[in-house]
N, C-alpha and C positions, 0 to 999 in steps of 0.2 A: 436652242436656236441661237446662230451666231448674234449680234450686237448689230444693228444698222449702222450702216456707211456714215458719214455725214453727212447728208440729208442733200437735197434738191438742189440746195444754192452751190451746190458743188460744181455742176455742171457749166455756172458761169464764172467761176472763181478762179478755174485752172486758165483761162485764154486771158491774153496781155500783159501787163507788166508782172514780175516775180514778184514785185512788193505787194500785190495784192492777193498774192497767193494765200498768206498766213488764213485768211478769211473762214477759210472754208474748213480749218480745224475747231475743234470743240473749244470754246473758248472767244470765237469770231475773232473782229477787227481789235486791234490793239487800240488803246486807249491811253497818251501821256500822262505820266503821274510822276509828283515834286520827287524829288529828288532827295535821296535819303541825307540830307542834313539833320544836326540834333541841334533843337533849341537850345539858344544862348541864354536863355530865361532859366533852365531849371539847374540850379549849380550841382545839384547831387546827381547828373545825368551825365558819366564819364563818356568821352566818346571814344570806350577802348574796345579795343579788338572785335569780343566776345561780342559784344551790342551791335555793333556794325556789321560784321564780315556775316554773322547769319544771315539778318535781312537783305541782305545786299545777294548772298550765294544762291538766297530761295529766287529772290527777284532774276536774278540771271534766269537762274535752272527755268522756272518759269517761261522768260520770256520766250529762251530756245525751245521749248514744249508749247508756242503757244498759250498758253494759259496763265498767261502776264493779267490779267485782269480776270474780272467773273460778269460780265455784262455781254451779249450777246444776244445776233437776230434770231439764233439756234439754238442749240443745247448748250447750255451754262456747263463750264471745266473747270476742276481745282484741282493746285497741286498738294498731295499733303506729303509732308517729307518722316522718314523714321527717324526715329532717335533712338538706338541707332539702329541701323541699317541690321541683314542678317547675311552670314556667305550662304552662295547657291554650289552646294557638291556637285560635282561635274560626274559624267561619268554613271551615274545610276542607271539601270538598266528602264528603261521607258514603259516597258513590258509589265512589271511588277506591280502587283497591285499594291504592295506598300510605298515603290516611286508614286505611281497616281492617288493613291489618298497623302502623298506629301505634295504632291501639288494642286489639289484640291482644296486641301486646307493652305497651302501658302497665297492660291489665288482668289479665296472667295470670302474672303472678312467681311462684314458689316463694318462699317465707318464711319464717324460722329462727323458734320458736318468744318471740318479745321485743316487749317495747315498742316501741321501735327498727327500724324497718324495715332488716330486715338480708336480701338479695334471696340466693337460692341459684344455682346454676350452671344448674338446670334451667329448665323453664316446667312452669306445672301440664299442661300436654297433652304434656309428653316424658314426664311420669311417667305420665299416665293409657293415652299409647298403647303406655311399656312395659309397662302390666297388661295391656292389651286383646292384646299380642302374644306374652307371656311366662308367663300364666296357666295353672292347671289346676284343672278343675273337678271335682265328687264325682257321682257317677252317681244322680241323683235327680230325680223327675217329678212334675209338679203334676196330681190329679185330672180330673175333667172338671169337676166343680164347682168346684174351686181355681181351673183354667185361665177357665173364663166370669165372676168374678167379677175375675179381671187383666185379660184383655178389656176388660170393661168401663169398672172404674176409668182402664185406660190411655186408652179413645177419648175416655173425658170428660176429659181433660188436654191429651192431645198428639194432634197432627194425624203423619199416618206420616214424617213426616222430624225428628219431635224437637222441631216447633217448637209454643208453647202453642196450645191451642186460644183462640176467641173467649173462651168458658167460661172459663178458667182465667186467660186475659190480664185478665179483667176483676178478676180473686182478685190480680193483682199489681200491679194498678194500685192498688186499693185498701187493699194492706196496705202500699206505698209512702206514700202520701194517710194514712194511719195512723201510720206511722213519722216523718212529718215531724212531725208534730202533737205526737206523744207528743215527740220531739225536743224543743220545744217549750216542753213541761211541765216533763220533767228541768232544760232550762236552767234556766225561773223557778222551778223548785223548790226547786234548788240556790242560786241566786241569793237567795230567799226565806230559807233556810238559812242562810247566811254573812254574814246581816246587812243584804238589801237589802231592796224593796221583797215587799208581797206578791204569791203569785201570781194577776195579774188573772184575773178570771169566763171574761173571753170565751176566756181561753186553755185553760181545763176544758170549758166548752162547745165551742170545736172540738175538744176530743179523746174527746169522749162521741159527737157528730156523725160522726165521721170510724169510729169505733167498729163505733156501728150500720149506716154503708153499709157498713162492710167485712162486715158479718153479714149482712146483707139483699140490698145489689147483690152483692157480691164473691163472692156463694153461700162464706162460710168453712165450714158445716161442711160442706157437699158434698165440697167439695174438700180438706178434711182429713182427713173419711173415706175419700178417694178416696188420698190420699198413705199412708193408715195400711195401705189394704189394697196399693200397689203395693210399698214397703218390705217388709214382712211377705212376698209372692210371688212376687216377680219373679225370685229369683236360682233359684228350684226347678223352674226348667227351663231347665238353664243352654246346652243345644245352640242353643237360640230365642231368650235372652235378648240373648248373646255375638254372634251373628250380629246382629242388631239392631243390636248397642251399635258392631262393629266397622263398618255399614253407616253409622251415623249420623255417626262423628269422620269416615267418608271423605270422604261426601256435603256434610261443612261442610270438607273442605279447601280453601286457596284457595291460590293462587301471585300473587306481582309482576311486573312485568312484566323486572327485575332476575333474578324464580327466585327469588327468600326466598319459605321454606314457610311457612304460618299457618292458625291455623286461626279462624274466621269467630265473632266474639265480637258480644255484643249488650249492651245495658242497657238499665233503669228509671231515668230517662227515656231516649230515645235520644240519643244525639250532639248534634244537634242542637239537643236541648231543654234541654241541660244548662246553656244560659246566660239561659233565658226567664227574667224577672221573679219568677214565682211559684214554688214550693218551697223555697222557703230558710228556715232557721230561723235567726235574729239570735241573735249570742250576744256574753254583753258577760263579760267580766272584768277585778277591779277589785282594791284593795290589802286588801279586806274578804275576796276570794275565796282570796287569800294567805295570811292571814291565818286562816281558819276553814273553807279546803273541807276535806272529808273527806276522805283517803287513799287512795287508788283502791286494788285489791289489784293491781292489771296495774304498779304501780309497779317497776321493775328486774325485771321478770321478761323475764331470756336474757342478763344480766347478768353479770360473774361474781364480780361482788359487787353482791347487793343493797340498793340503798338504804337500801332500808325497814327491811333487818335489821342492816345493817352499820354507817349512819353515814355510806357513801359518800357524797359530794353528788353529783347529777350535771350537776356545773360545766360538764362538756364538750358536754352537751346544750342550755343552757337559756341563756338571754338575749340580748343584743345578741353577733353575731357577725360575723365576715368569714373570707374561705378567707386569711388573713396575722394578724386580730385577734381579741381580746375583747375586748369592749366594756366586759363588764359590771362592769369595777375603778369606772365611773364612775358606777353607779344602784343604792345601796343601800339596805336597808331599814334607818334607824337603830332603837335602842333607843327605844322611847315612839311618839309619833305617826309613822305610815306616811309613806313617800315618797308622793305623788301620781303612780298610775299605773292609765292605764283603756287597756283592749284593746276595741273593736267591731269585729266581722267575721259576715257571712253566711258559714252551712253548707251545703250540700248533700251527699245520702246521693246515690248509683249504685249499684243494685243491678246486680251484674256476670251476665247470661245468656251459662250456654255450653248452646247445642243441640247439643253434642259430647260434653258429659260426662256420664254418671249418676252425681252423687254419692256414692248410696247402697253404690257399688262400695267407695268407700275406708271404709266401715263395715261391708260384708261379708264374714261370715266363711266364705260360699261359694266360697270361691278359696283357692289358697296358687300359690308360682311352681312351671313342670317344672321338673324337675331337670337337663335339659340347656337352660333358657334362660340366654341372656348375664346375666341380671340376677337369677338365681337369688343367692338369699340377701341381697338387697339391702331394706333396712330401707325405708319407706315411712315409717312412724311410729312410734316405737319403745312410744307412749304414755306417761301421764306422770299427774300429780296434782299442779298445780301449790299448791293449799291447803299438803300435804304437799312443797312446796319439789322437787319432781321434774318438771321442765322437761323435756317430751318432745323429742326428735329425731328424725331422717331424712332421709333427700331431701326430704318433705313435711309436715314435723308440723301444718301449718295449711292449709286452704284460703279464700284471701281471697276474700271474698262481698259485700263492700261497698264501694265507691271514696269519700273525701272531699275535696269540693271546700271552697274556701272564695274568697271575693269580699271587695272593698270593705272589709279590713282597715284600722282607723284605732287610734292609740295615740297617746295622750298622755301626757306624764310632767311633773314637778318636781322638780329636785334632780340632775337630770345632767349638771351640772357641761359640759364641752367635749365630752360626749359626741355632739351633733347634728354640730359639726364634724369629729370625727373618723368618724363616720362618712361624710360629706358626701363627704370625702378618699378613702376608702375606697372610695366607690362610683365616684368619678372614675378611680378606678386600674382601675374596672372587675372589683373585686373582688367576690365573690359574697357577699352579706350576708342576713341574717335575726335573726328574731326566735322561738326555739325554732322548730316547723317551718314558719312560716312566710315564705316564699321575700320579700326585700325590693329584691332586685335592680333593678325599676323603678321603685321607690316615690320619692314627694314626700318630702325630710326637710328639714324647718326646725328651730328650738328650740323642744323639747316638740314636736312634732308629726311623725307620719308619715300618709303616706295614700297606699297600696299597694291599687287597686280592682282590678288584673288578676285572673283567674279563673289558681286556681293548685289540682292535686292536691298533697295534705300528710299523708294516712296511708290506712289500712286497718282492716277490721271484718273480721277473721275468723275462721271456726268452726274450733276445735280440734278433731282426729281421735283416735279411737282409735287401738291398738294394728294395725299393719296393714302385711303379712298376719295373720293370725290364723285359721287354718282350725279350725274344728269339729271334732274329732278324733271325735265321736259320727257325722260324717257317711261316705258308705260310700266312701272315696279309692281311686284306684287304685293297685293295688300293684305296683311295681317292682322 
């Protein structure tokens, strides 16, 4: 089953000023944060390149995703960046069962709760099919009234094997067509921020545009009442639910031709379309953006010293790198006038569709495990409050909901010294090289310039879980 919209507050989020549009993505309202200066107190705290330009390029990437902070009246979003990034082959035929278990496994990791993509030993469907087979549920039933208003809300979403309806595909087409837009805005907002240019007309008018279809073709508040009333009733009749949920992961299994199990994953846009011309939002960072983005609060969090509190730089994430060097002794920001250093690269969001999973499982507290399941007592998510510096864990504290791609990376710099050559060297030895997460392994590199246009995934957009199991103790359990 696809992933839920953005929930209820959407429907008031899209009407009046643009600037309060951001609202309504995963991650909510924006929230000011100091400004990446390095303390003057600590002398062994360089303020070169490598330490600043990560934090600073997360906090951008961030803030144009929305998910400049982790506080929120809805579902909490993080960004976690690669290190580094992987290319996406174009071209494979969509058909194949070896393309779909390569995008199965590229879209459905388990993920420690960090900036940092740090992958877990599971996949989200070993976790979700130890719930669906290790669960127990409380002995309780939906009305007749309860029952025909799940019906219904269900038929207008989902067709019987899990997958959208027409209705509903059109709700995710258009809150994609939204998100790119608002994308967009964030960028030149930020950008506007930090000292650049202002944010052009036409980039508020497509995101006021983009707005009103999502409200009028994408039927939002249909289908956001229709998501309020399936969350709220679905799990209270859990003999019908569970049979459902176990019919739907089976009915999306798929095998290779090798025997490797997987289970049949989808996205916004499809495969396919993921390398067309249009959807992408440009995003430029500059020694302005360095210099004046605002501090993301996703900064070090999964860390075990965070940045942001600590002082730590996070040298080992950020600038000119190779799997033997760094780079980054060679392109520093001196005291007084900036080095000259501009980043342009196309984004692209993928919304990740599993027709296998219902999310709303790992937020319900209609289940806990039996007592004689193998995976009895096994922490899912342990919940967390990362404001309050408590970084949830589990096998799954985050479900990733959004794939980022990025294209056509180009960077120029002044002042790097031998650093073109030595990376040159570098790439000749056939060393894996980048630039913070992105992959530079093909790239053109002359002095002062790179120009890396392959189509390469470099992080993740996903919703933090509550506390999970978490059963209901008001609810009527069976006793043992």
């Amino acid at each position: 089953m696809p992933e839920p919209g953005p929930g209820t507050e959407v429907a008031a989020a899209v009407n009046g000023d643009p600037r309060e549009h951001r609202v309504i993505r995963p991650g909510g309202a924006r929230l000011a944060r100091p400004r990446a200066t390095w303390p003057a107190s600590e002398p062994d705290f360089d303020q070169d390149f490598d330490a600043q330009a990560f934090t600073q390029l997360y906090s951008k990437l961030a803030a144009t995703m929305s998910a400049s902070q982790t506080v929120s009246a809805g579902h909490d979003s993080l960004l976690s960046l690669m290190l580094p990034g992987s290319y996406v082959e174009q071209n494979l035929d969509p058909t194949d069962d070896a393309t779909q278990y390569l995008l199965s496994s590229l879209l459905n990791p388990t993920l420690a709760c960090s900036w940092i993509v740090r992958r877990g030993a599971a996949t989200v469907s070993d976790v979700y099919e130890s719930i669906l087979n290790g669960k127990e549920t409380p002995d309780v039933h939906l009305s007749p009234e309860q029952k025909r208003k799940l019906d219904d809300a269900t038929a207008l979403l989902y067709e019987p094997d899990g997958e959208p309806t027409a209705f509903y595909a059109e709700y995710l087409e258009d809150s994609l067509a939204y998100l790119t837009a608002l994308d967009a805005f964030e960028q030149a907002e930020a950008t506007a921020s930090n000292g650049g240019p202002p944010v052009p007309p036409e980039i508020r008018r497509d995101l006021d545009a983009a707005a009103a279809r999502w409200r009028e073709h994408g039927h939002l508040y249909d289908v956001d009442r229709a998501l309020a009333t399936i969350s709220e009733l679905e799990a209270l009749e859990p003999e019908l639910y569970w049979r459902q949920l176990a019919r739907r992961y089976r009915d999306s299994t798929r095998y290779t031709k090798q025997d490797s199990v997987y289970q049949h994953t989808e996205s916004i846009p499809p495969y396919p379309r993921w390398f067309d011309d249009e959807g992408w939002t440009s995003f430029h960072f500059d020694e302005r953006d360095i210099t004046n983005q605002d501090r993301s609060g996703g900064v070090g969090v999964g860390d075990c010293c965070c940045c942001c509190q600590d002082g730590v730089r996070p040298a080992a994430y950020g600038g000119f790198h190779s799997t033997a060097t760094d780079f980054s002794a060679g392109l520093r920001l001196p005291a007084g006038a900036p080095t000259k250093f501009v980043l342009a690269v196309k984004l692209r969001r993928v919304e990740i569709m599993r027709p296998w999973l219902d999310p709303l499982v790992l937020r319900s507290r209609a289940w806990r495990w039996y007592p004689a399941s193998p995976t009895y007592g096994v922490v899912v998510c342990s919940g967390g409050n990362l404001p309050g510096s408590v970084v949830p864990t589990g096998v799954m504290p985050m479900l990733p909901t959004t794939a980022l791609v990025a294209r056509d990376l180009e960077i120029d710099w002044s002042g790097g010294g031998k650093l073109a050559a030595a990376m040159a060297q570098s790439q000749t030895l056939g060393q894996d090289l980048r630039f913070g997460p992105f992959l530079l392994s093909r790239a053109t590199i002359s002095d002062g310039h790179i120009s890396a246009p392959d189509p390469q995934l470099f992080g993740f957009l996903s919703e933090l879980l509550p506390r999970s199991p978490d059963p209901d103790l008001r609810l009527p359990w069976p006793r043992h």
